[in-house]
N, CA, C and O atoms as a DFTB+ gen file, in Angstrom:
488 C
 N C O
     1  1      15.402       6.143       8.597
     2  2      13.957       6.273       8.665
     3  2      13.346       5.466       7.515
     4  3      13.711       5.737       6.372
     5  1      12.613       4.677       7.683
     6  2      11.822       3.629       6.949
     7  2      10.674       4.705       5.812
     8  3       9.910       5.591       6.195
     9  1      10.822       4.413       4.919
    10  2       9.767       5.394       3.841
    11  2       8.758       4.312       3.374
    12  3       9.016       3.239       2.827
    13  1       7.538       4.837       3.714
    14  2       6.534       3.798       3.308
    15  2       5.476       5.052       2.164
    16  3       5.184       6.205       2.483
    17  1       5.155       4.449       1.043
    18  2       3.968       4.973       0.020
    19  2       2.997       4.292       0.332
    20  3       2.645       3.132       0.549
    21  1       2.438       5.939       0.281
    22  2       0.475       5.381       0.400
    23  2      -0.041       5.387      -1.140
    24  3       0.695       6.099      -1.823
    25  1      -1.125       4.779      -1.897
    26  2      -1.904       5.617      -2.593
    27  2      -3.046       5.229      -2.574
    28  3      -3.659       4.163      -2.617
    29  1      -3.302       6.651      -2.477
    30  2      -5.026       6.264      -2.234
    31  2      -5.469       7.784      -2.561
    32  3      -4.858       8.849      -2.481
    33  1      -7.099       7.368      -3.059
    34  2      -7.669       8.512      -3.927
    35  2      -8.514       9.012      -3.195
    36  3      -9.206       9.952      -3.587
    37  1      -8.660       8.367      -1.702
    38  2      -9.962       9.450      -0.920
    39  2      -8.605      10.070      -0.125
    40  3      -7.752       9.487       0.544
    41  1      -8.795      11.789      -0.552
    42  2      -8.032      12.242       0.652
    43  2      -7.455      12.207       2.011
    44  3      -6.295      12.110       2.413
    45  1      -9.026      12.356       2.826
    46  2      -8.887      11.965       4.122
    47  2      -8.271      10.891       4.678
    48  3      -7.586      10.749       5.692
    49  1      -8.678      10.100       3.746
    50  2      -8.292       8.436       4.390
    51  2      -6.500       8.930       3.891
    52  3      -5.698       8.789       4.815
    53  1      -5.982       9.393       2.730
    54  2      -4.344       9.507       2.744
    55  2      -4.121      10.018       4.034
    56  3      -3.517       9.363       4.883
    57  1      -4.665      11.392       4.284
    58  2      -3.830      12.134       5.499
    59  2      -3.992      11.528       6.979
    60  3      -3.121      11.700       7.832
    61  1      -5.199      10.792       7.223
    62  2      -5.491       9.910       8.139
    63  2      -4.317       9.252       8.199
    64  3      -3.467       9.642       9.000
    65  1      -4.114       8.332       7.506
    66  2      -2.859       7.213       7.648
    67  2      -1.779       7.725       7.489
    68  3      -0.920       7.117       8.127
    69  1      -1.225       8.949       6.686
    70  2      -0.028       9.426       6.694
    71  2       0.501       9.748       7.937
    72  3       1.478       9.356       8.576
    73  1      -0.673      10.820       8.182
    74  2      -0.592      11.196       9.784
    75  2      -0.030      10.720      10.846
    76  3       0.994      11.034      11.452
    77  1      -1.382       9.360      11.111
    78  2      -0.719       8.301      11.865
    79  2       0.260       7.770      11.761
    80  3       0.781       7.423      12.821
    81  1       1.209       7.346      10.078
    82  2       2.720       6.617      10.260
    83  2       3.684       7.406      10.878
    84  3       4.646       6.980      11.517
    85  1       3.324       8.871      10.615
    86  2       4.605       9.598       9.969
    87  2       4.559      10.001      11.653
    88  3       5.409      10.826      11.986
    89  1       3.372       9.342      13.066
    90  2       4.136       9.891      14.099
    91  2       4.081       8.785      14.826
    92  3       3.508       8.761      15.915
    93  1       4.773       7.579      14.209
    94  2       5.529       6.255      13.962
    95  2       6.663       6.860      14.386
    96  3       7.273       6.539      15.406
    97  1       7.101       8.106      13.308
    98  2       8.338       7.827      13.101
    99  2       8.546       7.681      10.879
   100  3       9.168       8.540      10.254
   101  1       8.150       6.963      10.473
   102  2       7.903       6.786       9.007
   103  2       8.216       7.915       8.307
   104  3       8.232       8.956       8.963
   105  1       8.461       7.975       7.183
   106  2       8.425       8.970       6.069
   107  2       7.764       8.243       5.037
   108  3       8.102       7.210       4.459
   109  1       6.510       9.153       4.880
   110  2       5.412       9.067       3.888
   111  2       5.602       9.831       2.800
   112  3       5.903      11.020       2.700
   113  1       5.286       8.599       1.608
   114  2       5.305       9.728       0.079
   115  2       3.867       9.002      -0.299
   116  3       3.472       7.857      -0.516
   117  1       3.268      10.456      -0.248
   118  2       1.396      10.881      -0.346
   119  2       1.268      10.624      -2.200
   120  3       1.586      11.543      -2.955
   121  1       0.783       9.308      -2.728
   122  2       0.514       9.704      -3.896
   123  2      -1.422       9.124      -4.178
   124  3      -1.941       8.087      -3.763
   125  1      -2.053      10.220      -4.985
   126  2      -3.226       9.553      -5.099
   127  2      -4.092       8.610      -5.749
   128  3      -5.212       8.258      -5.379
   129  1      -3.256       8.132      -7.059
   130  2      -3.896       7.033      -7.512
   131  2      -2.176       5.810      -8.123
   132  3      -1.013       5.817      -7.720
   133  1      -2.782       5.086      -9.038
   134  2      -2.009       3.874      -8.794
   135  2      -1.128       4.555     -10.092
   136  3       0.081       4.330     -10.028
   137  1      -1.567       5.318     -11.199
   138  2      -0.272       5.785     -11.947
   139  2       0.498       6.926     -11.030
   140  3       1.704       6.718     -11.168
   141  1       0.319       7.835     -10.317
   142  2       1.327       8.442      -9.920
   143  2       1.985       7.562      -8.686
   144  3       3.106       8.021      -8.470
   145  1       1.764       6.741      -8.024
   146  2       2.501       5.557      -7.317
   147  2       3.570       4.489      -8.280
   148  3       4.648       4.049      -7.881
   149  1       3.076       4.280      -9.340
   150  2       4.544       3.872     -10.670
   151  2       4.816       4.639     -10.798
   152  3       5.688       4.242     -11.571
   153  1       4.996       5.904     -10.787
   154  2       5.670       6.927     -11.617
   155  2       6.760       6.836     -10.781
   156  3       7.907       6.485     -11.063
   157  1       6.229       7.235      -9.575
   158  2       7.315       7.917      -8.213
   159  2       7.978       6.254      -8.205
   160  3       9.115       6.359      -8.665
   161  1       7.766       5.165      -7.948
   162  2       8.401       4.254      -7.784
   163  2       9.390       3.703      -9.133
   164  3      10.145       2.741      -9.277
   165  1       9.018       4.687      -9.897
   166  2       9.977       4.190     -11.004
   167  2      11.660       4.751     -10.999
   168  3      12.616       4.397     -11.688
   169  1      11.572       5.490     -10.210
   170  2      13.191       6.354      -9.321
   171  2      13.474       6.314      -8.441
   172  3      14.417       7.001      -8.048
   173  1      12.720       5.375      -7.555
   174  2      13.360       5.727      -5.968
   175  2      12.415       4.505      -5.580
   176  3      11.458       4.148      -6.267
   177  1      12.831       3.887      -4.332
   178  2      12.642       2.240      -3.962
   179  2      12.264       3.135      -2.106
   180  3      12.749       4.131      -1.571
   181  1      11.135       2.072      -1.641
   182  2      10.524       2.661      -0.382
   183  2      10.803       1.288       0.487
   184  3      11.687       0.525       0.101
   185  1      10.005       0.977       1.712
   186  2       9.905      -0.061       2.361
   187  2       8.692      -0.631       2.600
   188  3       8.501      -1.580       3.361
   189  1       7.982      -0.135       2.042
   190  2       6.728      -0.429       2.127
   191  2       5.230       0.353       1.151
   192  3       5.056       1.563       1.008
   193  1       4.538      -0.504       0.731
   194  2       3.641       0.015      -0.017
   195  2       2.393      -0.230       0.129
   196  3       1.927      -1.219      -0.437
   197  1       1.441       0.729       1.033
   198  2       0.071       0.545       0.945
   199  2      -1.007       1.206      -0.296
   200  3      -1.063       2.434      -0.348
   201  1      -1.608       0.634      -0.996
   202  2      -2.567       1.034      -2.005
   203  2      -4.009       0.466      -1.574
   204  3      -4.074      -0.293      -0.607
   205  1      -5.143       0.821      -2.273
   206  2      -5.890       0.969      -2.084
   207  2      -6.571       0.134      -3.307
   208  3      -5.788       0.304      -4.241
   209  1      -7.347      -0.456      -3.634
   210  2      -7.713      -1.666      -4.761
   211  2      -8.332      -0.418      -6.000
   212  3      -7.973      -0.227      -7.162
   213  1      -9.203       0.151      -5.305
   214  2      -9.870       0.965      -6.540
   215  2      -9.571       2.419      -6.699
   216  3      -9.964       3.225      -5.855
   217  1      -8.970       2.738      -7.624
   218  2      -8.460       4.191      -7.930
   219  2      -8.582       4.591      -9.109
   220  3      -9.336       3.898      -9.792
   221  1      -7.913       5.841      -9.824
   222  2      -8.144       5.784     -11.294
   223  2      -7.262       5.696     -11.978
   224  3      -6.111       5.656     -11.543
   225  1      -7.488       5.654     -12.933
   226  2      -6.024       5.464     -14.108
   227  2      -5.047       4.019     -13.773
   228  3      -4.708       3.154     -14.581
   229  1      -4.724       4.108     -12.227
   230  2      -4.685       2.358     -12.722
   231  2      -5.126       2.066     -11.026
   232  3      -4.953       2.819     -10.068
   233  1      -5.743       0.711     -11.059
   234  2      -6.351       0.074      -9.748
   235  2      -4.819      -0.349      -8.970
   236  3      -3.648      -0.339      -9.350
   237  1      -5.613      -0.768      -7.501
   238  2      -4.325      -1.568      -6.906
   239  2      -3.731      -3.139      -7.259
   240  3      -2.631      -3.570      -6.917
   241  1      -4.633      -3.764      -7.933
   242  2      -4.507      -5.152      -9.014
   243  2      -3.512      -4.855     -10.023
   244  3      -2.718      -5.716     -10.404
   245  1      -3.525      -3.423     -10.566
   246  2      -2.835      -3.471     -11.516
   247  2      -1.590      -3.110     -11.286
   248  3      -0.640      -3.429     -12.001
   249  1      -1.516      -2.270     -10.044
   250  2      -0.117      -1.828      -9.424
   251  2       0.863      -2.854      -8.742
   252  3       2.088      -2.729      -8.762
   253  1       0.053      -4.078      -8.023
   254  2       0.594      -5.085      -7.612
   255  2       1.416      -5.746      -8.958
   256  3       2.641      -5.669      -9.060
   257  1       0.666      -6.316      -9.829
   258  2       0.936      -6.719     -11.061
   259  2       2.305      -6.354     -11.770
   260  3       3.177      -7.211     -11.918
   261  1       2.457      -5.058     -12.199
   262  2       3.119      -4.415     -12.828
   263  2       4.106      -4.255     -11.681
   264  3       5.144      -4.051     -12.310
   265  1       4.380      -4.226     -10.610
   266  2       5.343      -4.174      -9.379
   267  2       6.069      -5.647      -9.668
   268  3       7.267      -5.534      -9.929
   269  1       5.679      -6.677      -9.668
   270  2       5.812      -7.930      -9.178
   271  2       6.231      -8.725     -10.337
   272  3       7.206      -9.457     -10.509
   273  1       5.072      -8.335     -11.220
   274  2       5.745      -9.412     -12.506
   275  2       6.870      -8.790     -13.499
   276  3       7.831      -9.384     -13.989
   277  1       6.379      -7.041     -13.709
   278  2       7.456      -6.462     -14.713
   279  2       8.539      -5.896     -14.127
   280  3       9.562      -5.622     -14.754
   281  1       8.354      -5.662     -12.715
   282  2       9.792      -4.572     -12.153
   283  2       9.932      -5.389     -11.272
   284  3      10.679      -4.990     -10.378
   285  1       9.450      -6.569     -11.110
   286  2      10.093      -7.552      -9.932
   287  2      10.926      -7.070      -8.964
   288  3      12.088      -7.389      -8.717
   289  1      10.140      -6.185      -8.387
   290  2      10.032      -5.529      -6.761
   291  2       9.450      -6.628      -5.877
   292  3       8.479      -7.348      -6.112
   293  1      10.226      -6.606      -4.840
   294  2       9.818      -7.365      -3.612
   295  2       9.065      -6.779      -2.419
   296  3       8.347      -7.300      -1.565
   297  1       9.499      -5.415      -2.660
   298  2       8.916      -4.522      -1.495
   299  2       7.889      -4.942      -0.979
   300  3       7.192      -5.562      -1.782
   301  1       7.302      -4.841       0.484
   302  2       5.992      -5.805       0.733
   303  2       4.751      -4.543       0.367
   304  3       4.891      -3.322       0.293
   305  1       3.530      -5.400       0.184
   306  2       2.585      -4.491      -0.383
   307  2       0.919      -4.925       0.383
   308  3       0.154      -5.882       0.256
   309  1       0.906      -3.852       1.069
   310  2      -0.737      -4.060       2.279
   311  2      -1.531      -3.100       1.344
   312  3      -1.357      -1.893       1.176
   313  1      -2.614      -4.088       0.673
   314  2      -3.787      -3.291      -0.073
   315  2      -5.051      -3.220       1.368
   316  3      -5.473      -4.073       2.149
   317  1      -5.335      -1.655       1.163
   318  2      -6.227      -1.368       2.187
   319  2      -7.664      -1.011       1.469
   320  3      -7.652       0.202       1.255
   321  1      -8.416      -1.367       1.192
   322  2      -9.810      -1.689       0.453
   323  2     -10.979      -1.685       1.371
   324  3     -10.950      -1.809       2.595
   325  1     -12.242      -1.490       0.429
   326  2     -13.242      -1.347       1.348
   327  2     -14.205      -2.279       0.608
   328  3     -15.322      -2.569       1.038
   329  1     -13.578      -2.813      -0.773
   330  2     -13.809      -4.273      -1.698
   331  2     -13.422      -5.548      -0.670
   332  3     -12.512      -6.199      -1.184
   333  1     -13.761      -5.998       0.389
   334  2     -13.150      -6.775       1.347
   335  2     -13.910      -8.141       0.756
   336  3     -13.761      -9.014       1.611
   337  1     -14.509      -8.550      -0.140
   338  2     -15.399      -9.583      -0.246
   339  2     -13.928     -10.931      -0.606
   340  3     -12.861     -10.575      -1.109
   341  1     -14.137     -11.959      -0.334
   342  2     -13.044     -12.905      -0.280
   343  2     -12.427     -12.894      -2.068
   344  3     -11.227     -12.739      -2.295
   345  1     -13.012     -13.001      -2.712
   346  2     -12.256     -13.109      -4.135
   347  2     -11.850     -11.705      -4.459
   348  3     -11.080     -11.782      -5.416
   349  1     -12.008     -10.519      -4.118
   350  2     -11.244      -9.473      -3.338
   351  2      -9.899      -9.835      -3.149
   352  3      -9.055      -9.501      -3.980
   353  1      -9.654     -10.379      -2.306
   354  2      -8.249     -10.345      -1.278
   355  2      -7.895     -11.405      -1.876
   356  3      -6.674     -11.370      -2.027
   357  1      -8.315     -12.277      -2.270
   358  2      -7.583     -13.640      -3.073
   359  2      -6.908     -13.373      -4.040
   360  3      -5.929     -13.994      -4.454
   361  1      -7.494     -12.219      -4.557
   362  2      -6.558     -11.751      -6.187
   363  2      -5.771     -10.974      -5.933
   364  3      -5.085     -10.555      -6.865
   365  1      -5.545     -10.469      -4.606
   366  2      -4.699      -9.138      -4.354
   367  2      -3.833     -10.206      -4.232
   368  3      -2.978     -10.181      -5.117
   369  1      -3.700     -11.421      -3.232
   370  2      -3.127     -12.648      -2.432
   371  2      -2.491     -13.037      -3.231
   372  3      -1.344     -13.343      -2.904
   373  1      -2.952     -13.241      -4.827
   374  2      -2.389     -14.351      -5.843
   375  2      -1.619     -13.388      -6.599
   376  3      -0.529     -13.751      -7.043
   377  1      -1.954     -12.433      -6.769
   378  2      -1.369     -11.086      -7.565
   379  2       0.437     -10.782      -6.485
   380  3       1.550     -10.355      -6.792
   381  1      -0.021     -11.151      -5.570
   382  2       1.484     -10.393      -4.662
   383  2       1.486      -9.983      -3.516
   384  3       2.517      -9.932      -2.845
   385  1       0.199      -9.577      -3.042
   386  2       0.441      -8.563      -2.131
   387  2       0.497      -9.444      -0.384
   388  3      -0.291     -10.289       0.038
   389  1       1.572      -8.921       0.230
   390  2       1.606      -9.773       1.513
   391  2       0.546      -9.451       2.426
   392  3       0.663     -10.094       3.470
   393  1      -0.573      -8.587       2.403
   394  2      -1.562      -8.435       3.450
   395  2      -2.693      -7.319       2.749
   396  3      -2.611      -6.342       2.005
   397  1      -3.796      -8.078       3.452
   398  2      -4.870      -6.963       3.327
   399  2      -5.909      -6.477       4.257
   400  3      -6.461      -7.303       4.985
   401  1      -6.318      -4.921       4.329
   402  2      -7.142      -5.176       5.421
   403  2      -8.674      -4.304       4.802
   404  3      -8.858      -3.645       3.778
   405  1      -9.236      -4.527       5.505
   406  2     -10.804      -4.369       4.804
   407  2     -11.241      -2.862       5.670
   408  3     -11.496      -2.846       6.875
   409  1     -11.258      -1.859       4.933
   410  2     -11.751      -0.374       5.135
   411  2     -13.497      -0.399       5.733
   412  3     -14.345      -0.819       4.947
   413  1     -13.834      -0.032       6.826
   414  2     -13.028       0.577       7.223
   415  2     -12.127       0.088       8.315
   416  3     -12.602      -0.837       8.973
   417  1     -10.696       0.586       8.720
   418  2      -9.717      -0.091       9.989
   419  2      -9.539       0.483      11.306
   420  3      -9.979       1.623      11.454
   421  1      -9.058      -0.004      12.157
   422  2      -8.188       0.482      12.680
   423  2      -7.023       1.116      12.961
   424  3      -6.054       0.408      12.687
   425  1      -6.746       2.185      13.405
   426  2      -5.272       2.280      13.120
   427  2      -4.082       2.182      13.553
   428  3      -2.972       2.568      13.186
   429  1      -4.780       1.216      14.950
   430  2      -3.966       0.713      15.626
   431  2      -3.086      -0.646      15.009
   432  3      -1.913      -0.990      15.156
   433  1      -4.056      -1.146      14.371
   434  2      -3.918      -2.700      13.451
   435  2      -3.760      -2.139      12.688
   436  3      -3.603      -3.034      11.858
   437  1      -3.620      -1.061      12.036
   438  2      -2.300      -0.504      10.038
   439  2      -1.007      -0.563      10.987
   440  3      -0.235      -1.519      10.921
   441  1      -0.774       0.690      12.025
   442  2       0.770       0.776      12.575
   443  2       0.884      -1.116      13.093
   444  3       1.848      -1.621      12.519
   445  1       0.353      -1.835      13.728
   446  2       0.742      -2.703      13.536
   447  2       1.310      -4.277      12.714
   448  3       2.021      -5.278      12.802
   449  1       0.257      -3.443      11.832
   450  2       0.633      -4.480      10.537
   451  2       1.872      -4.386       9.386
   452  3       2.432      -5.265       8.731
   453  1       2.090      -2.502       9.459
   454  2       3.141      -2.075       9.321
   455  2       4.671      -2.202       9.501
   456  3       5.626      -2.090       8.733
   457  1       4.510      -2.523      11.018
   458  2       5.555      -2.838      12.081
   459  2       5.872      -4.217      11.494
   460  3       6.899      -4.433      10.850
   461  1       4.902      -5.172      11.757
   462  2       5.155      -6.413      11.135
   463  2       5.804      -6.620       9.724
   464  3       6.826      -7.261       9.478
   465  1       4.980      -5.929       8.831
   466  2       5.708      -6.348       7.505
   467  2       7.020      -5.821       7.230
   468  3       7.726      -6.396       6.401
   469  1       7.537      -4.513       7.994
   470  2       8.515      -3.867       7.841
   471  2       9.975      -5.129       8.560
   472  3      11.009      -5.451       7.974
   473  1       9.464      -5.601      10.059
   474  2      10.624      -6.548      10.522
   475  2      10.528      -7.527       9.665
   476  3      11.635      -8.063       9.608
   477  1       9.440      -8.280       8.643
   478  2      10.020      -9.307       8.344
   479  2      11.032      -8.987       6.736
   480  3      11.401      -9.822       5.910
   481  1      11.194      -7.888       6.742
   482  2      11.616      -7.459       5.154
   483  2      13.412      -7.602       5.978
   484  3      14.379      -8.260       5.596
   485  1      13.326      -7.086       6.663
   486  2      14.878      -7.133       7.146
   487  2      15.584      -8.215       6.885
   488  3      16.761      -8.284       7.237
């Protein structure tokens, strides 16, 4: 079973998308901002990582960052934001992250974008 992390600090929107992966099939680990998403990733490795750009204690810029440049994790990483303005997604883009989608979504297009980033990690 593929384990994908969410974090994100509006509730609803976590259990929304958890919801929806986890009847994928997925195993979701629910964390709400970008330090308890390093924490948990600092012991245990997932397949996927969706964050959210603005949170507290640390943003999704900074989680990409610290993923990529200091723990040089490859894991793929879909920032889901409602900051959709183009220098937005350019810095998520240049920072690491393989996809972004602009809040609010679909959730037909997350499980599918999901699906996607998950086959090309194989």
């Amino acid at each position: 079973m593929k384990k994908i992390l969410v974090a994100e600090d509006n509730r609803l929107i976590l259990e929304t998308i958890s919801h929806s992966l986890s009847r994928e099939g997925y195993e979701i680990i629910k964390t709400n901002d970008g330090k308890e998403c390093l924490a948990f990733l600092e012991n245990t490795d997932v397949d996927l990582i969706i964050t959210d750009l603005y949170m507290p204690y640390v943003n999704g810029n900074e989680v990409i960052t610290i993923l990529r440049d200091e723990r040089k994790k490859t894991t793929p990483i879909l920032v889901l934001s409602a900051a959709g303005a183009e220098d937005n997604v350019l810095k998520a883009f240049e920072l690491g992250a393989d996809d972004f989608m602009v809040k609010p979504f679909s959730l037909v297009e997350l499980n599918i974008r999901v699906r996607k980033l998950l086959a090309l990690r194989r």
